[in-house]
N, C-alpha and C positions, 0 to 999 in steps of 0.2 A: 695373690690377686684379690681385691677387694670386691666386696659387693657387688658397689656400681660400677665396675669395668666387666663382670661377669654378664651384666645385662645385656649390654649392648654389643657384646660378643653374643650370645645369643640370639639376641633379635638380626644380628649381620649374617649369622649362621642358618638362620631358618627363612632369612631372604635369599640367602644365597642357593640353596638349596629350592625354592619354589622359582627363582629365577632360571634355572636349570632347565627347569622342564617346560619354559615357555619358549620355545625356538623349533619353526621358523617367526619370526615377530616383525611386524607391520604395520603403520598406521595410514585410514584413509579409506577408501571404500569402492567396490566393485558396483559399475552400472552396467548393462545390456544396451548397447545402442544397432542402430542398422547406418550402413556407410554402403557406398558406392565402392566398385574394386577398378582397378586398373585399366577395366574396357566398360565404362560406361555406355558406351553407344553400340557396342554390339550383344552386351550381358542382356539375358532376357528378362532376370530379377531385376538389375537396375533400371534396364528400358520401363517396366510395368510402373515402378515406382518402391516393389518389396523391398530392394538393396538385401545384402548381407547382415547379418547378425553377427556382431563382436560386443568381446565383453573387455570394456575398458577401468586400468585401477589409476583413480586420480587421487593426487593427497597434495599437499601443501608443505615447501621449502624455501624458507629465508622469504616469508609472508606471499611466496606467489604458489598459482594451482597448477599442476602438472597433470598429465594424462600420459600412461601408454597402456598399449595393448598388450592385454593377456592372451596368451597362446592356448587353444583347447587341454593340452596337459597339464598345463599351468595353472589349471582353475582350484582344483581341490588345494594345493598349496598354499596358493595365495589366500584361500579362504582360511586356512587352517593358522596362518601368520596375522593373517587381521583379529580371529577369535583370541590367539595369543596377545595380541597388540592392546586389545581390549583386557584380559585378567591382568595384563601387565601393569596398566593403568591405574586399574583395580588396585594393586599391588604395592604401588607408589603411593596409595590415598591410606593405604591402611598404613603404611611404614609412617609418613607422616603425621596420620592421627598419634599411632604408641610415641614416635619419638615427643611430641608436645605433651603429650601426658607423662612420660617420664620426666623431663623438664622440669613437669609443674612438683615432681614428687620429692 
C-alpha cells in the first residue's frame, strides 16, 4: 500500500469512528410556542388567552419549512440529535478542510 492511499484510509477511519458516536442526529431547531387544544371554548387556559405550551421541531426539506410536534419525552432526544446535528457539521467542515489540504500536497 502506498503512502498516499494509507492517508486517506486514515482520515476515512477516524471519520468513521467519530461519526459513530453522533447518533441520534438532526437538523433544525426546537421552539416553545402556546397553541389552543381541541376545546377551545370550554378550556379555561384557552378561554383566558394562556393556551398550552408545546415545544415544536421545525427544519427545512426539498427548500420548504416543516413543523411537528415534540412529545414531553421526546424532548431531551430530540435535543441530543440536534447537538449531534451540529458536531456533525462540524465534522463535515473539518474532513473538507484536510481533504483540500491534502490535495494541495
Amino acid at each position: 500500500m502506498s503512502n498516499t492511499q494509507a492517508k486517506p484510509d486514515a482520515r476515512r477511519d477516524k471519520f468513521r469512528a467519530a461519526l459513530e458516536k453522533l447518533w441520534p442526529v438532526a437538523k433544525g431547531s426546537l421552539t416553545w410556542t402556546r397553541k389552543t387544544c381541541g376545546k377551545p371554548k370550554t378550556c379555561k387556559k384557552c378561554l383566558s388567552g394562556e393556551k398550552h405550551p408545546s415545544l415544536i421541531f421545525t427544519y427545512r426539506k426539498d427548500g420548504r419549512l416543516h413543523c411537528r410536534n415534540v412529545r414531553p419525552g421526546q424532548e431531551a432526544t430530540m435535543r441530543k440529535a440536534l447537538e449531534n446535528g451540529r458536531a456533525l457539521e462540524r465534522l463535515l467542515v473539518e474532513q473538507g478542510e484536510e481533504l483540500l489540504r491534502s490535495l494541495r500536497d
